[in-house]
C-alpha positions as MATLAB code, in Angstrom:
seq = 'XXXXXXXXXXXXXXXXXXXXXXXXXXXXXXXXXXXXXXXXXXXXXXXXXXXXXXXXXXXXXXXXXXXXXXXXXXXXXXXXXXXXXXXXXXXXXXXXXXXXXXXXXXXXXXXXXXXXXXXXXXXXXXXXXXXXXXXXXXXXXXXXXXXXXXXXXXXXXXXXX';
ca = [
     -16.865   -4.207   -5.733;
     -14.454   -6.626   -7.525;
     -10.537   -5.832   -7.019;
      -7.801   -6.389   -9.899;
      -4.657   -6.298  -10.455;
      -3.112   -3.525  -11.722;
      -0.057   -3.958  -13.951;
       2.730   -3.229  -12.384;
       5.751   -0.619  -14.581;
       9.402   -1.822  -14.048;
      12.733    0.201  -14.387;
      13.125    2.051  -16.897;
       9.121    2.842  -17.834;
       8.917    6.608  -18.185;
       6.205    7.261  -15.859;
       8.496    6.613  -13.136;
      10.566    9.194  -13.965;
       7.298   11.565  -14.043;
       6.800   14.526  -11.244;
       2.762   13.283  -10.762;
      -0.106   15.729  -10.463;
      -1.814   16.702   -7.565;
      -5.112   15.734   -7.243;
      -8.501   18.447   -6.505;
     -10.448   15.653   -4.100;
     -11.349   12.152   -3.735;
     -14.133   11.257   -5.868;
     -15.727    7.497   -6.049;
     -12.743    7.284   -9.152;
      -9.782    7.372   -6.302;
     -11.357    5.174   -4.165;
     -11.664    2.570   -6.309;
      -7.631    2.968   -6.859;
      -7.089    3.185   -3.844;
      -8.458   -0.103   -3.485;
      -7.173   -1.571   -6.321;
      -3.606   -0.225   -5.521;
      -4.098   -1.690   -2.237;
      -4.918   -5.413   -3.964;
      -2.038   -4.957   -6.492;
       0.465   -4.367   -3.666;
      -1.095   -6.670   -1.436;
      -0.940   -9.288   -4.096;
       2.635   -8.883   -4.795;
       3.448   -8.627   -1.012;
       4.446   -5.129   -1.443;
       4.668   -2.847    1.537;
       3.637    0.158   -0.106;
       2.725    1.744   -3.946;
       2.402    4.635   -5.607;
      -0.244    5.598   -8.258;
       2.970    6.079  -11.134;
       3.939    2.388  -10.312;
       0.411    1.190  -11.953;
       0.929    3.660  -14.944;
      -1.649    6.591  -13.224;
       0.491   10.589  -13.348;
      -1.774   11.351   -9.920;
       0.090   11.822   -6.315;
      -1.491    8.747   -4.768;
      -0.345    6.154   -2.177;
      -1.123    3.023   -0.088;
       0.813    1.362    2.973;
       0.107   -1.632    5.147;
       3.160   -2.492    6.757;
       0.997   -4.692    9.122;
      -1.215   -2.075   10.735;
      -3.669   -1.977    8.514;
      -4.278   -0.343    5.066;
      -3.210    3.537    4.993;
      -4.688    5.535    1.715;
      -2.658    8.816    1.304;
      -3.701   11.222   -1.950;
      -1.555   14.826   -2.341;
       0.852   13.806    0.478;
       3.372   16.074    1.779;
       6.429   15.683    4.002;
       5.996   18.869    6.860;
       8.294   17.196    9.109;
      11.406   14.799    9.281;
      13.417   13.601   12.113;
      15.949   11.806   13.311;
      18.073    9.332   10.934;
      18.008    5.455    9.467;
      19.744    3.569    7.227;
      17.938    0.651    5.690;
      17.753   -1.956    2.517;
      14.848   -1.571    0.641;
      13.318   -3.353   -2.481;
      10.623   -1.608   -4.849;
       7.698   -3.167   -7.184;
       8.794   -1.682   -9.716;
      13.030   -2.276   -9.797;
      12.469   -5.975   -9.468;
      15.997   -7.781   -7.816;
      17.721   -4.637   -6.446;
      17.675   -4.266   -2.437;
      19.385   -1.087   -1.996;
      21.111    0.822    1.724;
      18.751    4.007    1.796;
      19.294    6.472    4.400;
      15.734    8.469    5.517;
      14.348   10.141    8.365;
      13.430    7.851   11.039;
      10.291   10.200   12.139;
       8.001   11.951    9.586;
       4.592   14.252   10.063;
       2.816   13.930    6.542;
      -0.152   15.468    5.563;
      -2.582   14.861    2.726;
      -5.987   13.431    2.162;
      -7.208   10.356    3.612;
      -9.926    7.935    1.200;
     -12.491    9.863    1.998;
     -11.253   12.980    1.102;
     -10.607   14.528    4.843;
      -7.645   16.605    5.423;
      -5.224   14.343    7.728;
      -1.490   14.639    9.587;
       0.237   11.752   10.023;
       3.060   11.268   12.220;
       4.900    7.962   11.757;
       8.311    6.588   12.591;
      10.945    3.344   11.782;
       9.132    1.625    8.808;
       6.051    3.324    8.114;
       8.451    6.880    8.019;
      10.418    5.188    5.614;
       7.434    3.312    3.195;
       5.822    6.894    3.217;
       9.003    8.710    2.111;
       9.877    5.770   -0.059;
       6.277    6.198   -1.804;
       6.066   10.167   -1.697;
       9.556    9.881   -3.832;
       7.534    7.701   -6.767;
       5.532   10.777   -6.798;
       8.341   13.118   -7.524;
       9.814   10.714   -9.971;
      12.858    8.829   -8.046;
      13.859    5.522   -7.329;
      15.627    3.543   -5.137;
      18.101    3.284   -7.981;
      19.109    6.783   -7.340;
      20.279    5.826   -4.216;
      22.842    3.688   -5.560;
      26.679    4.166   -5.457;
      27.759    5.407   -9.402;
      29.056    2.104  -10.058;
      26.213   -0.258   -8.817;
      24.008    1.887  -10.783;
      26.048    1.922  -13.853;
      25.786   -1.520  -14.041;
      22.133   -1.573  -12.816;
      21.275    0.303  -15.702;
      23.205   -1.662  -18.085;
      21.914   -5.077  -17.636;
      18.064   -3.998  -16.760;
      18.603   -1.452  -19.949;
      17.671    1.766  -17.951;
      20.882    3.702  -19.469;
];
């Protein structure tokens, strides 16, 4: 199967502001997303991405944060622990690096690519990519993380106001 790139939405496209749909199963239509997602982000030495970041309303993930490739579809936070304050960049708010705070331990459950029912207990960086992904699903950004100011201004001069 041949991989491409998927176009990438910046700050301010409205489908990152979107709540995304669940999804009923993994059919051979999510896999190859999965796999694309998974080529997109690789290919623009992301971390992690979420389905809304390539323009798709469906609750859909991928992480590699060095581990290997992690495909996540209806994920849910059931647990969070502990406490960690980080910079983090995003895809899709190109040139902002932004102190986020997050759980440092997190059980998540969802669907894996093939459709199984999984839990997933991570901690340090994959916690926070996973929580950092599942919140492109409900529509918010690192931007919303910022102090009032630094996001005024943000949102001036990358016209998200």
């Amino acid at each position: 199967m041949e991989m491409k790139i998927l176009e990438i939405k910046k700050y301010p496209d409205k489908i990152l502001r979107r709540k995304c749909q669940s999804i009923q199963g993994v059919t051979e239509r999510e896999e190859a997303l999965f796999n694309n997602m998974l080529f997109t982000m690789r290919q623009s030495q992301g971390i992690g991405l979420a389905a809304p970041q390539v323009g798709i309303d469906r609750r859909l993930i991928v992480a590699d944060i060095g581990e290997g490739a992690l495909f996540l579809a209806n994920p849910e936070v059931i647990k969070v622990k502990g406490k960690d304050k980080m910079q983090e960049g995003c895809l899709s708010v190109p040139a902002a690096l932004v102190n986020v705070e997050r759980a440092y331990e997190v059980v998540v459950a969802g669907l894996d690519e093939k459709g199984r029912s999984l839990e997933l207990k991570a901690r340090g960086l994959l916690a926070r990519v996973l929580l950092h992904e599942i919140d492109h699903l409900d529509g918010k950004l690192i931007v919303d993380y910022m102090p009032f100011l630094r996001k005024l201004y943000y949102n001036l001069a990358n016209k998200g106001c």
